[in-house]
C-alpha positions, 0 to 999 in steps of 0.5 A: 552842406556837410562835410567831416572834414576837422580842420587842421589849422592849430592857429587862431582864427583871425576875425575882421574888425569892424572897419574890413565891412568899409572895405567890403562894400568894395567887392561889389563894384570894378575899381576905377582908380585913375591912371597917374600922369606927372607932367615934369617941366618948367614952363606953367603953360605947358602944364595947362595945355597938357592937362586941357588937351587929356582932361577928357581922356579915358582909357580902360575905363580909367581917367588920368589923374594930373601931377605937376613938378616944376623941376627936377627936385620937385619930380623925384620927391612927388616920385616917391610919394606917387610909386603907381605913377603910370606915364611922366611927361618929362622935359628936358631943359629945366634948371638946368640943361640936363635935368630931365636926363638925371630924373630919368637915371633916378627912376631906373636906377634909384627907385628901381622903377622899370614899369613907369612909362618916360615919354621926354618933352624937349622945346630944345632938341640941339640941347638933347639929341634924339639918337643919344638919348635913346640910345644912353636913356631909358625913355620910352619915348621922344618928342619934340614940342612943336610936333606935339599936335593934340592929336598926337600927344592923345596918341602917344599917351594912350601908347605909353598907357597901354604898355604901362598896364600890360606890363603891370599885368605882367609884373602881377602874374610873375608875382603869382607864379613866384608864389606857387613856384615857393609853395610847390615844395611844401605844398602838403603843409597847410599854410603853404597850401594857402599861399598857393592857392593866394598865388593862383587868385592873383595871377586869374585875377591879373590874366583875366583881367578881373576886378582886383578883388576875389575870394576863394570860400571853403567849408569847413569845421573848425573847434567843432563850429561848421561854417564858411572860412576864407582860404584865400584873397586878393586885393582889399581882403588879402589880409583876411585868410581864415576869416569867417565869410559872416564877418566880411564880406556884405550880406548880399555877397554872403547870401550868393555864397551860402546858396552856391554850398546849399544848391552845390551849383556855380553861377554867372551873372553879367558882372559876377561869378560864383563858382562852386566846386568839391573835391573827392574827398567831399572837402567844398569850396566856392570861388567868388569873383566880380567886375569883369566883361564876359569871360572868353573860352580861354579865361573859362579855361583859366578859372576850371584849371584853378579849381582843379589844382586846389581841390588835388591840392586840399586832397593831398593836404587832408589825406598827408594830416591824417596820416599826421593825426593817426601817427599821433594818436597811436603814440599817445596811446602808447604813451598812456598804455605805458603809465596805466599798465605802471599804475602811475597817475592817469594825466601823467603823460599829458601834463609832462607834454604841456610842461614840455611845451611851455619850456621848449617856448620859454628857452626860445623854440619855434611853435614848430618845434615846442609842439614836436616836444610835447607830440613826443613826450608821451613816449618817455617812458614807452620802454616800460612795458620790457619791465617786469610788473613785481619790479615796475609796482613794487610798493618799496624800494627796489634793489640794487639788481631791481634798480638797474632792471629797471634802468633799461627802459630807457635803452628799450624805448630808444631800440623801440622808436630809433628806427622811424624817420618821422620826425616826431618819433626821432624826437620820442627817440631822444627823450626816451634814451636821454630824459634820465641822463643828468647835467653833472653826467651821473644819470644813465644809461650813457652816462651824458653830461652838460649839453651833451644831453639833448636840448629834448631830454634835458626839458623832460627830465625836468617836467617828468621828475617835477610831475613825479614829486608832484603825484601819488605813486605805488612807492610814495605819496606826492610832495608838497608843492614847495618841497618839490621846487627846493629839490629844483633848486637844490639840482640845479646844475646838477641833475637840470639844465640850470636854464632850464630850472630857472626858467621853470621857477620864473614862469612857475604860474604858467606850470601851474596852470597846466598843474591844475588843468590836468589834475587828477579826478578823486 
């Protein structure tokens, strides 16, 4: 079982607790939830008749479980709090003539329930006549009492529960294409990659007509630890993506999988399957699904296709990050051949990014975006390498005419990086040709001031000057640690962002943390 494929996931990986392994002992048995029947009239008698002519009715599988209203108050509140309720009994006389009508109206047009089968019930038909209701109610049936034979009544509950489940099945497949359908467009992205592959788990499940709770495994290495993730799941473990398999699912079930990656083979037993799978790429996965009869061609068909959508899918995702990785590697290499080749301090261009970062985050960024910022930072100063060495490590102050030499590294780097449409080298593009502007306009080359100065360039001038103070360079030694935040203060609003420098000083602890992480080894 091996595989060199990092993952990519930047989040944390979310652990079930303890209480998950209550709900996983339901992975090995079919779900047998009842089907739900509101019996709605005001004769008791009914009710009991009702109830002792179905008590014994099964129907997929499933037993009806009972609820009585008594009314029309009483039907809408057990409504609410019963939304799965598959089949309602309903009369139509009952505190008043047309009580049954007005439930039938608050069902479809209130709670918007169209699936929920409405057999109406009527001892008095003059009171209800079967062509208009029909024809002005949504009702899925009509009945007269006194036609009701027990046998008929068997016959049209079976009916209303046979339409009931199709259309659920239905309801839960549209769910699933919805899903793939959203996913489609950003389908390179990992996480979206995850909701495709959910999307696709639902609507085999809900096809096949398989038990309401699959996994979808994946074999991965994660933070440099190898084991089994999972990359999607329907019903009970549908809240338990990128958990580790060992900390959800029951050992025995956690045994099939681990055999399924070593003997790379798929199985199917009389109530289970376990599918095994591997893409070009050699990325492995196994799909692990229970409670069901024997699957037809058509449902093997199914689960095949599944399998070959994702393993393309986890292909493309893979090839579309490394391509992200080596973009990123190749500018912080650039980024760190910049600042060794000025001699500047060797974790310079790592600590402006984390400063960065943070920042972004504390001003109200996305993850998204901060991490953009600090992918981008290393690039600040790229346009150093135009400068000449006696100017880029004199030891003293430079001249006038060494000054503004220097001062079209930021013109450089920016002609240097303009020209991509990536979205981290646009950004580097930015910071290169902005971060040193300043807030009162006096900062170059273009002279910006204010919130003409974009948000990026504005964050890393004030991570790359507090660095800057903070370290030894050919012309200085580093400032101590108070002197520094004075000058930040005192350029408040006129070289920073005055935000941005309070929100640099209020979360003063949290900078140096990174301060102290990447400090310099002597």
């Amino acid at each position: 079982m091996t595989n060199e494929v990092e993952s990519v996931d930047q989040d944390e990986l979310l652990f079930a607790a303890e209480e998950d392994n209550v709900a996983a002992a339901n992975l090995r048995t079919v779900e047998h939830d009842p089907w739900i029947v509101l019996i709605v009239d005001d004769e008791k008698q009914i009710h009991q008749v009702t109830k002792m002519v179905l008590q014994d009715l099964e129907f997929a599988g499933r037993k009806l479980e009972f609820h009585s209203a008594y009314s029309a108050l009483e039907a809408k509140q057990l409504l609410k709090q019963q939304p799965q309720t598959a089949l309602i009994l309903l009369d139509v006389v009952m505190e008043n003539e047309d009580a049954g009508l007005h439930v039938v109206k608050f069902i479809r047009e209130e709670l918007n329930n169209q699936a929920v089968r409405i057999i109406l019930r009527t001892g008095q038909p003059g009171q209800a006549p079967e062509r208009t209701v029909i024809m002005d109610y949504d009702i899925n049936d009509y009945k007269e009492k006194t036609e009701l034979t027990s046998q008929k009544l068997f016959t049209t509950v079976v009916t209303a529960l046979r339409s009931f489940r199709d259309i659920k099945t239905i309801e839960k497949s549209r769910i699933g294409l919805e899903e793939i359908i959203k996913s489609s467009a950003t389908l390179f992205e990992l996480q979206s990659m995850k909701k495709f592959a959910s999307g696709v788990l639902t609507q085999m499940t809900s096809i096949v007509n398989l038990h309401k709770n699959a996994i979808h495994f994946s074999f991965a290495v994660t933070k440099g630890i190898e084991d089994i993730y999972i990359l999607a799941a329907s019903g009970d473990y549908a809240q338990n993506q990128d958990a580790r398999a060992r900390d959800v699912v029951p050992a025995d079930v956690l045994e099939e999988i681990e055999a399924a990656f070593h003997t790379r083979k798929s199985s199917f037993a009389a109530d289970r399957f376990i599918i095994y799978f591997q893409s070009k790429m050699g990325m492995e996965n196994v799909i692990y699904i229970n409670g069901f009869n024997a699957l037809s061609e058509w449902e093997h068909y199914l689960i095949d296709i599944y399998c070959a959508n994702v393993s393309v899918a986890f292909e493309n995702i893979y090839l579309n990050n490394e391509l992200e990785s080596t973009q990123q590697e190749i500018i912080y290499t650039m980024g760190e051949i910049t600042e060794t080749r000025s001699q500047e301090t060797g974790h310079h261009v790592k600590r402006v990014a984390e400063y960065s970062r943070l920042l972004a985050l504390k001003y109200g960024l996305s993850e998204q975006e901060a991490e953009t910022i600090r992918l981008a930072t290393p690039m600040h100063d790229v346009g150093k390498v135009g400068i000449p060495d006696a100017i880029l490590n004199k030891p003293g102050s430079l001249s006038q005419e060494e000054f503004d030499i220097m001062k079209t590294h930021s013109n450089l780097g920016y002609e240097m990086l303009k020209h991509s449409n990536k979205k981290v080298l646009h950004a580097a593009a930015i910071i290169a040709h902005q971060h040193h502007e300043r807030y009162d306009g006096t900062g170059y080359p273009q002279g910006l001031s204010g919130e003409n100065i974009h948000l990026y360039g504005r964050i890393t001038a004030l991570a790359d000057v507090f660095d800057a103070l903070c370290s030894d360079r050919v012309y200085k030694k580093a400032w101590e640690l108070d002197r520094v935040l004075d000058l930040l203060k005192s350029e408040r609003g006129k070289h920073f962002d005055p935000v941005i420098v309070d929100l640099f000083l209020s979360n003063l602890d949290e900078f140096m943390v990174i301060k102290e992480l990447y400090k310099e080894n002597r």
